[in-house]
C-alpha positions in Angstrom: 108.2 122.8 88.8 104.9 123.5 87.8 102.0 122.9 89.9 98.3 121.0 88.4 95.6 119.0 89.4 93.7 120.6 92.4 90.6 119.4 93.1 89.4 116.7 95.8 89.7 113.7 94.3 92.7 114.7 92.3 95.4 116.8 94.9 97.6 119.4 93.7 101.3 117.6 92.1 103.8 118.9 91.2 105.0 118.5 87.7 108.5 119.0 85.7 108.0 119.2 82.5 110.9 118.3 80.0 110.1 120.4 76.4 110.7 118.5 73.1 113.7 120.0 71.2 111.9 119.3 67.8 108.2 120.2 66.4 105.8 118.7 69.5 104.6 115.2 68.1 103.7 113.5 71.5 104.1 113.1 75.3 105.1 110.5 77.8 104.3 111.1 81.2 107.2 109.2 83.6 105.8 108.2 86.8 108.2 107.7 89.8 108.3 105.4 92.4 107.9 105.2 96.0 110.0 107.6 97.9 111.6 109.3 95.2 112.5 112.6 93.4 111.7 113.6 89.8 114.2 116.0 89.7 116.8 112.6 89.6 114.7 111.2 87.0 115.0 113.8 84.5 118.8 113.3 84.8 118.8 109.1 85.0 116.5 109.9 81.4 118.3 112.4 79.8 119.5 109.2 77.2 115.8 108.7 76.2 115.0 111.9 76.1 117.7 112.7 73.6 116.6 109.8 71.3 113.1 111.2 71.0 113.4 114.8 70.1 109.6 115.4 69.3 108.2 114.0 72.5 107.5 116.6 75.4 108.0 114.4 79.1 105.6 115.5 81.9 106.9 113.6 85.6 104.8 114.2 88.3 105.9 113.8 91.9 104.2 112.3 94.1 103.0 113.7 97.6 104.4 112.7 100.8 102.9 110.6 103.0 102.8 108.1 105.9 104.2 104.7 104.4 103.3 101.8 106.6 106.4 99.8 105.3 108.6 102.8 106.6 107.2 102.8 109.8 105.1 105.5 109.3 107.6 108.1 108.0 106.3 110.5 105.1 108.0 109.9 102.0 106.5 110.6 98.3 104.7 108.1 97.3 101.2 107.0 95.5 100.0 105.3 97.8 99.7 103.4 101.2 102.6 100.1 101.0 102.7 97.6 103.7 105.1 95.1 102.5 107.9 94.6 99.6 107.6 92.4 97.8 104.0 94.0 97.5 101.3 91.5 99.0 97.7 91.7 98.1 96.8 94.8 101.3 96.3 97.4 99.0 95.4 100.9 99.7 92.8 101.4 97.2 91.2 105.2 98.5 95.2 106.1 97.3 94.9 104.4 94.8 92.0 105.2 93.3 93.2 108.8 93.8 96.3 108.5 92.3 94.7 107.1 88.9 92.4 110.4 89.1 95.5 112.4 89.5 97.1 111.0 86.3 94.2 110.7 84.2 93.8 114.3 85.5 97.2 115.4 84.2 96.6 113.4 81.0 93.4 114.7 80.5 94.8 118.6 81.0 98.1 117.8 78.3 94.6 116.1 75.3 93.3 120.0 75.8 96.0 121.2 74.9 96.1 119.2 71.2 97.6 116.4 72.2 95.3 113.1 70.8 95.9 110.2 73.5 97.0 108.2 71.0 100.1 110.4 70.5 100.6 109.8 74.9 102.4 107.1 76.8 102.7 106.3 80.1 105.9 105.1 81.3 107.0 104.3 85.5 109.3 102.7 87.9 108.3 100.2 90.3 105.0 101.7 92.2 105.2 104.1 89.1 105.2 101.2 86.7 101.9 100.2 88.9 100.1 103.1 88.7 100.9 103.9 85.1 99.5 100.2 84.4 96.5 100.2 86.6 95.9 103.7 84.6 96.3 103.0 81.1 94.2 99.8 81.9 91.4 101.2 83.4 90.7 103.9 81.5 88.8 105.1 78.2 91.6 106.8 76.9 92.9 105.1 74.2 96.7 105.8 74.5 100.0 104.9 72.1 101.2 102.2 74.7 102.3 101.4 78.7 105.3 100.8 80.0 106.3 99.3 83.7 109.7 99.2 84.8 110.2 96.9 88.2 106.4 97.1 88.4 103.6 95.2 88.9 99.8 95.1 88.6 97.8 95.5 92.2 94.9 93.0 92.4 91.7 95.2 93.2 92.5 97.1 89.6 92.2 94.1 87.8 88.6 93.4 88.0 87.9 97.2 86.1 90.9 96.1 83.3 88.9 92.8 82.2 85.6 94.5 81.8 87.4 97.4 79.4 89.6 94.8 77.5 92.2 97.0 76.8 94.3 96.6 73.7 97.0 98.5 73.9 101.1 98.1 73.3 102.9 97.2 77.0 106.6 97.3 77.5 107.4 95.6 80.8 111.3 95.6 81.5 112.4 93.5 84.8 115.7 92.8 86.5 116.1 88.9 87.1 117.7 89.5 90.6 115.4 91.7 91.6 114.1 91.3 95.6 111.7 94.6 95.9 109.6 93.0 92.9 110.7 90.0 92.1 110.5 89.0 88.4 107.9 86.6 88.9 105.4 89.4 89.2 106.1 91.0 85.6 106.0 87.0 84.4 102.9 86.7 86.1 101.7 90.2 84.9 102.8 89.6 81.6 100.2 86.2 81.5 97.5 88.4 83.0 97.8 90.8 80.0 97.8 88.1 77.5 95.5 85.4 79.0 93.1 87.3 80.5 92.5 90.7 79.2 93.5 88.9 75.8 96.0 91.4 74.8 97.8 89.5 71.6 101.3 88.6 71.9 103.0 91.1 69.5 101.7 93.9 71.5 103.4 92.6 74.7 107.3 93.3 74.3 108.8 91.7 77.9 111.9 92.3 78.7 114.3 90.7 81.8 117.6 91.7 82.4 120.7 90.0 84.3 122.0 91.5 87.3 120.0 94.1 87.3 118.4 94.7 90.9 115.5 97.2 91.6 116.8 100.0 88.7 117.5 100.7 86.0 120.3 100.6 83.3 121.6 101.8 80.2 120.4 98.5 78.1 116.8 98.6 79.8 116.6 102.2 78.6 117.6 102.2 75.5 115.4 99.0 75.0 112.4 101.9 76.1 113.9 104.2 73.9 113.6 102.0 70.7 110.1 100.7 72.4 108.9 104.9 72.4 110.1 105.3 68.9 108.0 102.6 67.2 104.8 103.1 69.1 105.1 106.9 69.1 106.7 106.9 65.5 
């Protein structure tokens, strides 16, 4: 792994970083969720990786840290949870550091040559949170979002209806979800559209049959086909 960030608003992660196997053309940065590895996610997206052989992938793994819903046990996570589904107790100090520490990372990979328009953000559950409450909040103006099993915490909202962001959003949800239930990325989806005015052919939503809180091959190769055509 390699290591970035560093500073106090933006902690030292750890990042693997998957190469494109073509000429470089863009990035999508993956953002795990709450208690997990990248190391597994690199495997679980070797399908989507192979489908986009320009794009370099950049995961970052969160720290560990107390986690009120696990009693207080350290796991890797972007910030403070309380309750799942998630209620509206948010830990907004983590927050607001964890959207440093991507727009950090982000901001390291557009030095390198990369334009953000040719950079997506892409997670999983409190991944797909923080990669929305990023790419909504900030003046970056990237190729798209996408939120798998995610959600959109309420104190981010007030900052994402005074940028109006216009930007592409995938959000891919399993119907029998019970972590996030599916009538958060229905009522996300109606936030995107009705209040921050995002028009309707930029919002692809996607909900999937017995799919719980993960992911599948039809969900990923429905991100795969979303990456090409906002990245292509």
């Amino acid at each position: 792994m390699a290591i970035a960030g560093g500073t106090p608003l933006t902690p030292r992660v750890e990042t693997v970083v998957i190469p494109p196997k073509a000429e470089h053309s863009a990035t999508v940065f993956f953002i795990h969720g709450m208690g997990q590895q990248v190391d597994s996610w690199a495997v679980t997206l070797q399908g989507v990786v192979d489908r986009l052989p320009g794009v370099k992938w950049i995961l970052p793994q969160a720290p560990a840290m107390p986690v009120t819903y696990n009693q207080g046990q350290r796991r890797p996570s972007w910030f403070d949870i309380s309750n799942l589904p998630p209620c509206n107790c948010y830990d907004e100090a983590g927050i607001a550091a964890s959207v440093a520490t991507i727009e950090s990372l982000v901001t390291t990979e557009v030095r390198t040559g990369t334009p953000p328009t040719r950079i997506a953000l892409v997670g999983f559950s409190q991944g797909g949170a923080l990669a929305l409450m990023t790419a909504l909040t900030t003046l970056q103006e990237f190729a798209g979002v996408a939120s798998l099993s995610g959600w959109i915490p309420g104190p981010s909202r007030q900052a994402m209806q005074q940028l109006e962001p216009n930007l592409p959003v995938f959000w891919a949800h399993g119907i029998p979800d019970a972590e996030v239930p599916v009538s958060y990325a229905e009522e996300g989806t109606d936030f995107l559209r009705d209040t921050l005015h995002i028009p309707e052919e930029k919002v692809v939503s996607k909900k999937y049959e017995g799919l719980e809180h993960t992911v599948n091959a039809e969900e990923l190769d429905d991100l795969a086909a979303w990456l090409t055509e906002v990245l292509g």
